[in-house]
PDB file of N, H, CA, C and O in Angstrom:
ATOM      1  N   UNK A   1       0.841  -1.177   0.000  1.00  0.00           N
ATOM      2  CA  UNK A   1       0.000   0.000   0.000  1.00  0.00           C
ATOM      3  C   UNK A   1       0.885   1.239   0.000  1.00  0.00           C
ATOM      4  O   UNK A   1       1.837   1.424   0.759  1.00  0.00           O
ATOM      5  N   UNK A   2       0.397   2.159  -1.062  1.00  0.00           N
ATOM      6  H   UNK A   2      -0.376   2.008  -1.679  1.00  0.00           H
ATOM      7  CA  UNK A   2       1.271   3.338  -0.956  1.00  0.00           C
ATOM      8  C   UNK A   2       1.574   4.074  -0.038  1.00  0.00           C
ATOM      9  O   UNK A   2       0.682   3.747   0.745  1.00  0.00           O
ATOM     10  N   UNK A   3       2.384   5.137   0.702  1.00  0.00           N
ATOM     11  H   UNK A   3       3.109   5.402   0.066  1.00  0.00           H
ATOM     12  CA  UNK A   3       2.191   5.661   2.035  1.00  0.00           C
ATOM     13  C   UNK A   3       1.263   7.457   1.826  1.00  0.00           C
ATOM     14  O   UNK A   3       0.998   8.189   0.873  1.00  0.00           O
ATOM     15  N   UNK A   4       1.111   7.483   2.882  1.00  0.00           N
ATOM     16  H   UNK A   4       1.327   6.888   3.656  1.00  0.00           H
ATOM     17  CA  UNK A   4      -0.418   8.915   2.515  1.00  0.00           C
ATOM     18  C   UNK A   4       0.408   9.955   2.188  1.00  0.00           C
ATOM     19  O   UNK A   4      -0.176  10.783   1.490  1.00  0.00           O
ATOM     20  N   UNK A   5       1.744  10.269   2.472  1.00  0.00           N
ATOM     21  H   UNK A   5       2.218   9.596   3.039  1.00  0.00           H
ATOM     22  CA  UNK A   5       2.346  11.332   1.636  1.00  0.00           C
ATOM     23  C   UNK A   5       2.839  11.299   0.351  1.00  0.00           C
ATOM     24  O   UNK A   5       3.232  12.382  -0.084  1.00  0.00           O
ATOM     25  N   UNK A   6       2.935  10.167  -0.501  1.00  0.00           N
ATOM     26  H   UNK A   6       2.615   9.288  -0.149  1.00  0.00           H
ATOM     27  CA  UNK A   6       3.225   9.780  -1.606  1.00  0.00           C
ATOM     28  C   UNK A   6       2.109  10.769  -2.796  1.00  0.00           C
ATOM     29  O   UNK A   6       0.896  10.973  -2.835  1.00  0.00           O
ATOM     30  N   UNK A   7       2.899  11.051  -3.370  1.00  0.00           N
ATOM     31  H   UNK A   7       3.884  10.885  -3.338  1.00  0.00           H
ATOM     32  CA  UNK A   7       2.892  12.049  -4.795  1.00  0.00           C
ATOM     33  C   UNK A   7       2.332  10.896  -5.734  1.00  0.00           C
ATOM     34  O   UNK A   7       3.095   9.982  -6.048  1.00  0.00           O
ATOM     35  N   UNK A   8       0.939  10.912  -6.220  1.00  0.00           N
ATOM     36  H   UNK A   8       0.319  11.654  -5.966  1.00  0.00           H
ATOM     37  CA  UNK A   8       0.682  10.269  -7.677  1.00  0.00           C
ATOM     38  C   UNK A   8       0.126  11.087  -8.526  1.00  0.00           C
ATOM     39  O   UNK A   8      -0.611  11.967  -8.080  1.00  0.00           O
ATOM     40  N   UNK A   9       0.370  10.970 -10.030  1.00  0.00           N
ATOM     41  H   UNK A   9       0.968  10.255 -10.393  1.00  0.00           H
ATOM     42  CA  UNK A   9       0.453  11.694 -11.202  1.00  0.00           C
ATOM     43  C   UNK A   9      -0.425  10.581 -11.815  1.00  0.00           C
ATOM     44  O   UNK A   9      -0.329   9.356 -11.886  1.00  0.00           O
ATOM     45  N   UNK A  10      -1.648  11.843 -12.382  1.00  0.00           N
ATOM     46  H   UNK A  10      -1.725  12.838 -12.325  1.00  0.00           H
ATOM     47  CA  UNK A  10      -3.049  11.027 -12.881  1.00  0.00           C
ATOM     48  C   UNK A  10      -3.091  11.820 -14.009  1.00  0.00           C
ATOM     49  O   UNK A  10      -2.669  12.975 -14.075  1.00  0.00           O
ATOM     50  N   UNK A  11      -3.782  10.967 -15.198  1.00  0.00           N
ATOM     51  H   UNK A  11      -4.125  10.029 -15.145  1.00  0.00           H
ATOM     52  CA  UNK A  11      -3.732  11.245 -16.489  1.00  0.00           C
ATOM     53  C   UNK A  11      -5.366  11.288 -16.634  1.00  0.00           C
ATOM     54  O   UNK A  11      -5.641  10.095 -16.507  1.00  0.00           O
ATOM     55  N   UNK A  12      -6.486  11.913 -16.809  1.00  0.00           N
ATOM     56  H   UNK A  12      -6.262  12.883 -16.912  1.00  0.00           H
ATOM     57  CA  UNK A  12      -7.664  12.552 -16.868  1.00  0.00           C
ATOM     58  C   UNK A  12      -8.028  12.433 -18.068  1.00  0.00           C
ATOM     59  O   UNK A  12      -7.671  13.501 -18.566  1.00  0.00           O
ATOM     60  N   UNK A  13      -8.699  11.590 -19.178  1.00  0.00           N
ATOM     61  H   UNK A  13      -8.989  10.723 -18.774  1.00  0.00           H
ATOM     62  CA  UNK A  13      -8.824  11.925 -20.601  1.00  0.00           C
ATOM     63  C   UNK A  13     -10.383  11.932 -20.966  1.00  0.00           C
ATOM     64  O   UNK A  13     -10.860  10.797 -20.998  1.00  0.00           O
ATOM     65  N   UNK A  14     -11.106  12.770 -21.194  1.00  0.00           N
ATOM     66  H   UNK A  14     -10.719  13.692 -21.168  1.00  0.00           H
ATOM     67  CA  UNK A  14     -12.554  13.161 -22.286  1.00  0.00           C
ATOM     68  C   UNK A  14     -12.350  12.742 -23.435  1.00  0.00           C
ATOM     69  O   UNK A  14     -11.379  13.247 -23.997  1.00  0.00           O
ATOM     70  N   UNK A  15     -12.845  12.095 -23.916  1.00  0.00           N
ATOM     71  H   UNK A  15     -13.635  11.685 -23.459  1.00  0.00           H
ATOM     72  CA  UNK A  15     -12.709  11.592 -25.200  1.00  0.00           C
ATOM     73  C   UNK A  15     -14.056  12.074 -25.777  1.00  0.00           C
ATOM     74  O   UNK A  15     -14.931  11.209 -25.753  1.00  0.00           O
ATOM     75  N   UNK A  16     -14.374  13.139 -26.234  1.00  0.00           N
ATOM     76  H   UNK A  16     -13.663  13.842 -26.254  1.00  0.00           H
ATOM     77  CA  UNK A  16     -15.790  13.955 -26.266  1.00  0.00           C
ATOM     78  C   UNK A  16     -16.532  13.780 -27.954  1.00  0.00           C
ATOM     79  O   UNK A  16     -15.733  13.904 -28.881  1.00  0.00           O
ATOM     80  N   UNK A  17     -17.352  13.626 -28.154  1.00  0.00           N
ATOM     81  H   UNK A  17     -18.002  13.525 -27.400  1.00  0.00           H
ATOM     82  CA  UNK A  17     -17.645  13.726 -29.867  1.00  0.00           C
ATOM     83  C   UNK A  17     -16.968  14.890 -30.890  1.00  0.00           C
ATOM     84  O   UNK A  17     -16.419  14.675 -31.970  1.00  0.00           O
ATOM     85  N   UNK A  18     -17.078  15.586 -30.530  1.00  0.00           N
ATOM     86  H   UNK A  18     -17.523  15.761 -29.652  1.00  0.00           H
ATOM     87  CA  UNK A  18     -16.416  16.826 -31.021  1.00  0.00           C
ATOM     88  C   UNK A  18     -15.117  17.759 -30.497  1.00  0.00           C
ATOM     89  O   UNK A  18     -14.462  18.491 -31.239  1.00  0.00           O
ATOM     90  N   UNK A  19     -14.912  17.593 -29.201  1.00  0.00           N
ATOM     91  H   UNK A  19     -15.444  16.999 -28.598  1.00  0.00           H
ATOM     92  CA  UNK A  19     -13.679  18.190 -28.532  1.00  0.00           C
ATOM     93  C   UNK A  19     -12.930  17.162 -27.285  1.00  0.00           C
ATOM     94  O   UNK A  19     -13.527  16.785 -26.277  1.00  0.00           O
ATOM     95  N   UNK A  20     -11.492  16.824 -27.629  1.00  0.00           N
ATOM     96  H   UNK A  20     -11.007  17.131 -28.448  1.00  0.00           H
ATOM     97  CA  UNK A  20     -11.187  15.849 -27.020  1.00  0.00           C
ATOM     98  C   UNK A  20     -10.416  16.885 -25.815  1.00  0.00           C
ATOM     99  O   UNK A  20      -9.950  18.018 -25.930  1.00  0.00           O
ATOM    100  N   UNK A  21     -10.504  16.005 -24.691  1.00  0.00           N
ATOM    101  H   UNK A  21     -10.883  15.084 -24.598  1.00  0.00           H
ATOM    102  CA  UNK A  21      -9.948  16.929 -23.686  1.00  0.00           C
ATOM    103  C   UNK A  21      -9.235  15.926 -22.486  1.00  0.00           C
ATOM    104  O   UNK A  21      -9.757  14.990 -21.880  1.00  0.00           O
ATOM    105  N   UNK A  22      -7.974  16.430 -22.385  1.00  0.00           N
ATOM    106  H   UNK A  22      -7.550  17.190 -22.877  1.00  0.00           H
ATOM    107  CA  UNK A  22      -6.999  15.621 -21.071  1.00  0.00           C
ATOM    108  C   UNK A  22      -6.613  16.827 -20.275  1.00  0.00           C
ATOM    109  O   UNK A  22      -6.771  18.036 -20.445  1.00  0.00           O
ATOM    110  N   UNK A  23      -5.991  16.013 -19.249  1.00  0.00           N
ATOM    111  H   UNK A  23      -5.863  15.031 -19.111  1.00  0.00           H
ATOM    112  CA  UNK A  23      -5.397  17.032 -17.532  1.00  0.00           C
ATOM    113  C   UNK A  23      -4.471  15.783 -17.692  1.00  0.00           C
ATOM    114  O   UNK A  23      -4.728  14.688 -18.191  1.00  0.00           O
ATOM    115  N   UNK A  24      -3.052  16.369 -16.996  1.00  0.00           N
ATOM    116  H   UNK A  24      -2.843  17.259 -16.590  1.00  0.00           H
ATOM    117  CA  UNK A  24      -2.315  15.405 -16.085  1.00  0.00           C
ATOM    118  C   UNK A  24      -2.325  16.309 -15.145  1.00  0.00           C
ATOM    119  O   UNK A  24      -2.051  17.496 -15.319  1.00  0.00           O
ATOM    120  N   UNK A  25      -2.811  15.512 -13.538  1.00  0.00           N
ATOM    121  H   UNK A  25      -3.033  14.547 -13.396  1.00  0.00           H
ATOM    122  CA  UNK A  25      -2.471  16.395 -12.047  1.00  0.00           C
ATOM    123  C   UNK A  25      -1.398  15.421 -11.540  1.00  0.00           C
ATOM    124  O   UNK A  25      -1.144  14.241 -11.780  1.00  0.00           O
ATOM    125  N   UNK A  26      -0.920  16.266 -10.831  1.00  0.00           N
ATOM    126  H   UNK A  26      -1.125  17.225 -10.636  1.00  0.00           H
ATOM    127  CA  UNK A  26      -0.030  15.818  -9.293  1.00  0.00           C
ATOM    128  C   UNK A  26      -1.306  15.956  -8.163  1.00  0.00           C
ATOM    129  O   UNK A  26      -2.094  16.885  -7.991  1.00  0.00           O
ATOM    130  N   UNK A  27      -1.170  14.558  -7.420  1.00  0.00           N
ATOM    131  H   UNK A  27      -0.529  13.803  -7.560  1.00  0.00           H
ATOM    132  CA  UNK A  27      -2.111  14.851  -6.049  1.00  0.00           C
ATOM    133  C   UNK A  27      -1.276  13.542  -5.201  1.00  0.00           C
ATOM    134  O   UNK A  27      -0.793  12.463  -5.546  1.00  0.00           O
ATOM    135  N   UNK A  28      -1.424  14.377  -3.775  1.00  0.00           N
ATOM    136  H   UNK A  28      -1.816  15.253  -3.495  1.00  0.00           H
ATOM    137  CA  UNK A  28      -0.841  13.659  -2.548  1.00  0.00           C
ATOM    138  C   UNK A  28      -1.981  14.055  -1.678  1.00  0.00           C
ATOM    139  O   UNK A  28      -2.751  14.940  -2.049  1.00  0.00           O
ATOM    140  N   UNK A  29      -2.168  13.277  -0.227  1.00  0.00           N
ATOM    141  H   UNK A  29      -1.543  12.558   0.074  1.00  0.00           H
ATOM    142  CA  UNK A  29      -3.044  13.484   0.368  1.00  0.00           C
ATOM    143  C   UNK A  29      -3.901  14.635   0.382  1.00  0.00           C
ATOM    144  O   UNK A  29      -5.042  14.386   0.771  1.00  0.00           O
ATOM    145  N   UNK A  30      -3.609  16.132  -0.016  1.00  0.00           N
ATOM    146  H   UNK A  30      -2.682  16.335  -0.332  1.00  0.00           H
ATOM    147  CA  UNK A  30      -4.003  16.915   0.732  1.00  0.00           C
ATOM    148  C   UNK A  30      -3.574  17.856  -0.233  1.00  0.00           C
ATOM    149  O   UNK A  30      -4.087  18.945   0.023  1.00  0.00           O
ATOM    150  N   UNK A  31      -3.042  17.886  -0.969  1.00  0.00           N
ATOM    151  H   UNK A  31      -2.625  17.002  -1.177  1.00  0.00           H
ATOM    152  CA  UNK A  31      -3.178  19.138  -2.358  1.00  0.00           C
ATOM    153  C   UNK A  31      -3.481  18.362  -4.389  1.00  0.00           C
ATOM    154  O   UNK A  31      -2.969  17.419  -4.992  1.00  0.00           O
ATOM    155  N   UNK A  32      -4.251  19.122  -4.665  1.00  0.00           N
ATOM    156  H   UNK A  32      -4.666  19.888  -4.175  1.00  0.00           H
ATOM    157  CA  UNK A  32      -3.745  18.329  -6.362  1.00  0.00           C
ATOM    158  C   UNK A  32      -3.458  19.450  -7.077  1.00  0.00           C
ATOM    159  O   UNK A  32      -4.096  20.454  -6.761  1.00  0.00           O
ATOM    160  N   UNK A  33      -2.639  19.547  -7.985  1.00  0.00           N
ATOM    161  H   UNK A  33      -2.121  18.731  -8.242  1.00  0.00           H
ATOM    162  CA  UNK A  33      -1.656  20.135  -8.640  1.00  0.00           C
ATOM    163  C   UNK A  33      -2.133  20.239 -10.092  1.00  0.00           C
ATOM    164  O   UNK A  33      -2.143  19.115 -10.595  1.00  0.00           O
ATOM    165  N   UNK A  34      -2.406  20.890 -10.672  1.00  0.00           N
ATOM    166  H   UNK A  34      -2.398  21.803 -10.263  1.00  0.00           H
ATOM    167  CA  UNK A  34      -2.242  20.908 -12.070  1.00  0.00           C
ATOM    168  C   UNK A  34      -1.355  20.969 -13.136  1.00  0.00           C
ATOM    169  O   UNK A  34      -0.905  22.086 -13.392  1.00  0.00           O
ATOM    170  N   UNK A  35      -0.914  19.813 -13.975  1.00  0.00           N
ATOM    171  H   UNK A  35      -1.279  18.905 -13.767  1.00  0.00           H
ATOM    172  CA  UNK A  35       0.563  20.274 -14.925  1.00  0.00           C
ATOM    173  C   UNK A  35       0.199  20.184 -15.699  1.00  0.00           C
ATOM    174  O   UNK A  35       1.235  20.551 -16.255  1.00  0.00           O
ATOM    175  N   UNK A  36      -0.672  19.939 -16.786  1.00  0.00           N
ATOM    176  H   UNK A  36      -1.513  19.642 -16.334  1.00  0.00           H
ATOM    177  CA  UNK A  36      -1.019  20.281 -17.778  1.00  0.00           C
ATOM    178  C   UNK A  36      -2.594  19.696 -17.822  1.00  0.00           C
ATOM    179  O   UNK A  36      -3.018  18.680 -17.271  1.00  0.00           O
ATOM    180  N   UNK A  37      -3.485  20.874 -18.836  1.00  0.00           N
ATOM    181  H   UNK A  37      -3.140  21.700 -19.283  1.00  0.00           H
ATOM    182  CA  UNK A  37      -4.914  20.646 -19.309  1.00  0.00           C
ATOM    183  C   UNK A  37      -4.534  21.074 -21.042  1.00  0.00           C
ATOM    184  O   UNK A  37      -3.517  21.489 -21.598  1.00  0.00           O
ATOM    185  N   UNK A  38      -6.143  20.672 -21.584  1.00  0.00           N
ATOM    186  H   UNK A  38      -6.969  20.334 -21.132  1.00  0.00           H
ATOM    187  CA  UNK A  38      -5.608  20.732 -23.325  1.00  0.00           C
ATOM    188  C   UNK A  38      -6.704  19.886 -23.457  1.00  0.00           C
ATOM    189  O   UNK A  38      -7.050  18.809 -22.971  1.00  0.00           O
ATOM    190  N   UNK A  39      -7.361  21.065 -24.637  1.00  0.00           N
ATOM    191  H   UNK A  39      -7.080  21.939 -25.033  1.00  0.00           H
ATOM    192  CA  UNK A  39      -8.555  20.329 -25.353  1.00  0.00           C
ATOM    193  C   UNK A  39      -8.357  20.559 -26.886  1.00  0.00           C
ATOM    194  O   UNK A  39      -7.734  21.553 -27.260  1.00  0.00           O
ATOM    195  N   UNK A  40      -8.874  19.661 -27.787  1.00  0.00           N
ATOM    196  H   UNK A  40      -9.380  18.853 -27.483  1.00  0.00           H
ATOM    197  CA  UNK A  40      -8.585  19.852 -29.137  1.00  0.00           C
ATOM    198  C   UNK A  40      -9.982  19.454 -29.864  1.00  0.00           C
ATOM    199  O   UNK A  40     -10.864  18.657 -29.543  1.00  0.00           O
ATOM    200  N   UNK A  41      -9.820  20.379 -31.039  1.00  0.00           N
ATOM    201  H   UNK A  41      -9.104  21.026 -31.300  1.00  0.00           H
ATOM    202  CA  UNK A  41     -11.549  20.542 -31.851  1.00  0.00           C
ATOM    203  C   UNK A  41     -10.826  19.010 -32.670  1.00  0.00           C
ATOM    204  O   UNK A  41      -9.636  18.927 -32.974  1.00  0.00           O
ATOM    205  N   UNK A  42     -11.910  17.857 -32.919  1.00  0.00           N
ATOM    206  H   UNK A  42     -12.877  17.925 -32.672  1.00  0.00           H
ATOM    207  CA  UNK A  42     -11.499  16.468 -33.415  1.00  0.00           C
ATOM    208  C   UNK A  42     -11.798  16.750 -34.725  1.00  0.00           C
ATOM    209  O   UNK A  42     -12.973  17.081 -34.886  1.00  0.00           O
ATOM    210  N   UNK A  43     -11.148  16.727 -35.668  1.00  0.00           N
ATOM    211  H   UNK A  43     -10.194  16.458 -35.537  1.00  0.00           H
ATOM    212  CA  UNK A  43     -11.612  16.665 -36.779  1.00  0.00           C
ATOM    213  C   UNK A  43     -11.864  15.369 -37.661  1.00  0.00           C
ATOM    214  O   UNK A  43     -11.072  14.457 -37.424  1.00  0.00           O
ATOM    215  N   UNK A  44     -12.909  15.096 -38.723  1.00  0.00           N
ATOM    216  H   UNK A  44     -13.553  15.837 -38.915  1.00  0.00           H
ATOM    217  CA  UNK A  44     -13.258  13.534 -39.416  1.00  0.00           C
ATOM    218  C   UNK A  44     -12.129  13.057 -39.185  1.00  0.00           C
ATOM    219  O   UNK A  44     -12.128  12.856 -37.971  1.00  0.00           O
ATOM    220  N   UNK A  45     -11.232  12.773 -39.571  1.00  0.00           N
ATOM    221  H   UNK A  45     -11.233  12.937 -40.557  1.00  0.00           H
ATOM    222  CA  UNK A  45     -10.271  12.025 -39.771  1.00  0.00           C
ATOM    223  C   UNK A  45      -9.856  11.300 -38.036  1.00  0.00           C
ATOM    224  O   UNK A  45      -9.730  10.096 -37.811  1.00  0.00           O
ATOM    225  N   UNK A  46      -9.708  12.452 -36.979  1.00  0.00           N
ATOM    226  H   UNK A  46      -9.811  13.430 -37.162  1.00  0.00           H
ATOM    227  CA  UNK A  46      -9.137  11.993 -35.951  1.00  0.00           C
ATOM    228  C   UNK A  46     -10.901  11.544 -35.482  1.00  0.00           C
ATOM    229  O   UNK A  46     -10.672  10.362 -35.224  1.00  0.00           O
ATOM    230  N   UNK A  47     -11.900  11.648 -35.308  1.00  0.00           N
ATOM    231  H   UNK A  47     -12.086  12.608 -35.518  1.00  0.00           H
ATOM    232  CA  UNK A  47     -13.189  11.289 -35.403  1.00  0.00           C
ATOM    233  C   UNK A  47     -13.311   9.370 -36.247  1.00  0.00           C
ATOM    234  O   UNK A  47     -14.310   8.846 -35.756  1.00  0.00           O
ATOM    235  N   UNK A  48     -12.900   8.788 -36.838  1.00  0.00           N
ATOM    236  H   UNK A  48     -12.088   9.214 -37.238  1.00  0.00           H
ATOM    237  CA  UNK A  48     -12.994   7.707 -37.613  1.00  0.00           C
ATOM    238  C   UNK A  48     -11.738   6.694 -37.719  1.00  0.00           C
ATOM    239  O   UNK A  48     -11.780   5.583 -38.249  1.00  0.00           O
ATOM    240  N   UNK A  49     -10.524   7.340 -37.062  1.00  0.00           N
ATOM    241  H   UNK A  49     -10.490   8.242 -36.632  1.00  0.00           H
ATOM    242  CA  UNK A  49      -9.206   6.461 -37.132  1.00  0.00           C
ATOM    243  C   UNK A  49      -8.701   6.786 -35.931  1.00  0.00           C
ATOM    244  O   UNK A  49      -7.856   7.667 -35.771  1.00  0.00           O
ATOM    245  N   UNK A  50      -9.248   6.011 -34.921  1.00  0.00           N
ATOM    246  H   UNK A  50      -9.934   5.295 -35.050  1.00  0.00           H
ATOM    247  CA  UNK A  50      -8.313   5.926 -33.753  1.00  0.00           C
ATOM    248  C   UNK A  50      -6.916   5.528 -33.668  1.00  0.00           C
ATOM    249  O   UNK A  50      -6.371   5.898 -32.628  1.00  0.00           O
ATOM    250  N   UNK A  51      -6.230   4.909 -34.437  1.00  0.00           N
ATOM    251  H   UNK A  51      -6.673   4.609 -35.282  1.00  0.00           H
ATOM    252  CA  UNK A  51      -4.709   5.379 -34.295  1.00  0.00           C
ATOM    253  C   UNK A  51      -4.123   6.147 -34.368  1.00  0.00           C
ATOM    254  O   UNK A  51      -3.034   6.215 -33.797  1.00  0.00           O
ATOM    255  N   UNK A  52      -4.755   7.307 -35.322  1.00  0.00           N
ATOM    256  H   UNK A  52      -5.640   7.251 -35.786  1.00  0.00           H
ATOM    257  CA  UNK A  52      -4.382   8.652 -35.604  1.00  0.00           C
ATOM    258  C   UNK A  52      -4.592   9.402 -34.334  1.00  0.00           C
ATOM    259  O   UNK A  52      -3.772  10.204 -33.887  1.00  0.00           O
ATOM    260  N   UNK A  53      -5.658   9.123 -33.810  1.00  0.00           N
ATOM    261  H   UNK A  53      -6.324   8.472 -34.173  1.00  0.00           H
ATOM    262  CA  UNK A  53      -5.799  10.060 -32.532  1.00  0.00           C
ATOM    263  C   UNK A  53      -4.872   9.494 -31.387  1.00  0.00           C
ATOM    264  O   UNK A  53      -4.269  10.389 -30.795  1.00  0.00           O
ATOM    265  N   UNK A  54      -4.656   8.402 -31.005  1.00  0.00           N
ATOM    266  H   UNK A  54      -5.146   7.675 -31.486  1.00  0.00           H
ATOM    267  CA  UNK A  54      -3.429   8.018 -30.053  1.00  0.00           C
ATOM    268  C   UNK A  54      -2.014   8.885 -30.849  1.00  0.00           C
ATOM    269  O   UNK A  54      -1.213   9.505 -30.150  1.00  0.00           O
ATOM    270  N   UNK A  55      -1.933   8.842 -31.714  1.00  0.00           N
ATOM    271  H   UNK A  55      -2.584   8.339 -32.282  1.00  0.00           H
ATOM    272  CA  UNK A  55      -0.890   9.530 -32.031  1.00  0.00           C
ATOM    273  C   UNK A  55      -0.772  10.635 -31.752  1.00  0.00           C
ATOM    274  O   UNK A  55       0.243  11.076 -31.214  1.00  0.00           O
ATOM    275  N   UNK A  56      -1.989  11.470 -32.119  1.00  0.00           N
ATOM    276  H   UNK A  56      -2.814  11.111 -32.556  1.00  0.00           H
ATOM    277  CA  UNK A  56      -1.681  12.965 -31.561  1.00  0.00           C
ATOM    278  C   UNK A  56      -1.986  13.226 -30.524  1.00  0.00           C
ATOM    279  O   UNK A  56      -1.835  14.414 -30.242  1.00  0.00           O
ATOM    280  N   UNK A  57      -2.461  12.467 -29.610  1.00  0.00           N
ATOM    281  H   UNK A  57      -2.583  11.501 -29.840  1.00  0.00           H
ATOM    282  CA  UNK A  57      -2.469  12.950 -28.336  1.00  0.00           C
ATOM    283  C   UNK A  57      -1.111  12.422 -27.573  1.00  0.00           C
ATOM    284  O   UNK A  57      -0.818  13.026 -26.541  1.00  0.00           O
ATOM    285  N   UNK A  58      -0.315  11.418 -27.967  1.00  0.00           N
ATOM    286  H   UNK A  58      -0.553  10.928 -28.806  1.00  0.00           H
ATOM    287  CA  UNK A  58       0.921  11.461 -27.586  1.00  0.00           C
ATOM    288  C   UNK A  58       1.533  12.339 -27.965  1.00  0.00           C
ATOM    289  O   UNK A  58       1.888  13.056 -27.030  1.00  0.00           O
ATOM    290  N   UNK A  59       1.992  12.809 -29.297  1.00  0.00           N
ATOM    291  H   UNK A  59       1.704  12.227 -30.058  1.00  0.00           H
ATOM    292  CA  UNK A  59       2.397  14.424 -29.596  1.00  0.00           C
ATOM    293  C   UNK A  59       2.281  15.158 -29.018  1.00  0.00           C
ATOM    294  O   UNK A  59       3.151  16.001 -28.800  1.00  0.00           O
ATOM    295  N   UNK A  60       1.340  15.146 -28.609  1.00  0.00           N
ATOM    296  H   UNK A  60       0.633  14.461 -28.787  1.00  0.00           H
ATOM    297  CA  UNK A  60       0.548  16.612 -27.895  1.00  0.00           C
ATOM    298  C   UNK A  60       1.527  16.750 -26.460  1.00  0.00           C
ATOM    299  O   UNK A  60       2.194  17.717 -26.093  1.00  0.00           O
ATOM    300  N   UNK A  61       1.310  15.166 -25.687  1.00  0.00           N
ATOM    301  H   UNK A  61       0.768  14.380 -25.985  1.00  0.00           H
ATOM    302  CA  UNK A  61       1.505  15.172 -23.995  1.00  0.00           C
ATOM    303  C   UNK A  61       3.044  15.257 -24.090  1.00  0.00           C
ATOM    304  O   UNK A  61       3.669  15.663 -23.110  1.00  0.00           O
ATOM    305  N   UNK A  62       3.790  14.834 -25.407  1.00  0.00           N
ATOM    306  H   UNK A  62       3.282  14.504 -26.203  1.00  0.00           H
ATOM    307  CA  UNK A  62       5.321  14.995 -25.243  1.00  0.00           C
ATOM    308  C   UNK A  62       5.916  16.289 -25.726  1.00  0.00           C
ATOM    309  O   UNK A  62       6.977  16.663 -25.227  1.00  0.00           O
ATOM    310  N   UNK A  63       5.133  17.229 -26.952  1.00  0.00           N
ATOM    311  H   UNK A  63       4.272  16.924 -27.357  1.00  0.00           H
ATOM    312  CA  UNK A  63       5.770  18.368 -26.966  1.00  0.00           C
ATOM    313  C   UNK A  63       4.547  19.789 -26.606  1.00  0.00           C
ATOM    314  O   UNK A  63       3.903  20.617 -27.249  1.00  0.00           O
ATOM    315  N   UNK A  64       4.671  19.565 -25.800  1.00  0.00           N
ATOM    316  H   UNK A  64       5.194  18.893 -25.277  1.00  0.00           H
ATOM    317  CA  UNK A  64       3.246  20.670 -25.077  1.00  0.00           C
ATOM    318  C   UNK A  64       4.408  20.761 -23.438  1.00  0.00           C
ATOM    319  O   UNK A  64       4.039  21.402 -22.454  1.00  0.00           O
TER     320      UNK A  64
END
């Protein structure tokens, strides 16, 4: 079991019809942190080929 002051980093993802939207927080007992939010308008293509969209949302979380 983790200990109650331990720092975990949570990945938050909306996967919305029209606007896709993630958070990564920092949270430990007693504060949560925000390090990054980011929503994107989906267009057909990322709408109909989900590999394409894992792709850019890795893009996104590595150069953002």
């Amino acid at each position: 079991m983790a200990a109650a002051s331990e720092k975990k980093i949570i990945l938050g993802v909306d996967p919305g019809t029209n606007i896709l939207g993630y958070s990564i927080v920092s949270a430990d007992k007693n504060t949560i942190k925000i390090i990054i939010t980011f929503g994107r308008t989906l267009g057909s293509k990322m709408k109909t080929d989900f590999a394409f969209f894992k792709r850019v949302v890795c893009y996104e979380l590595i150069h953002v």
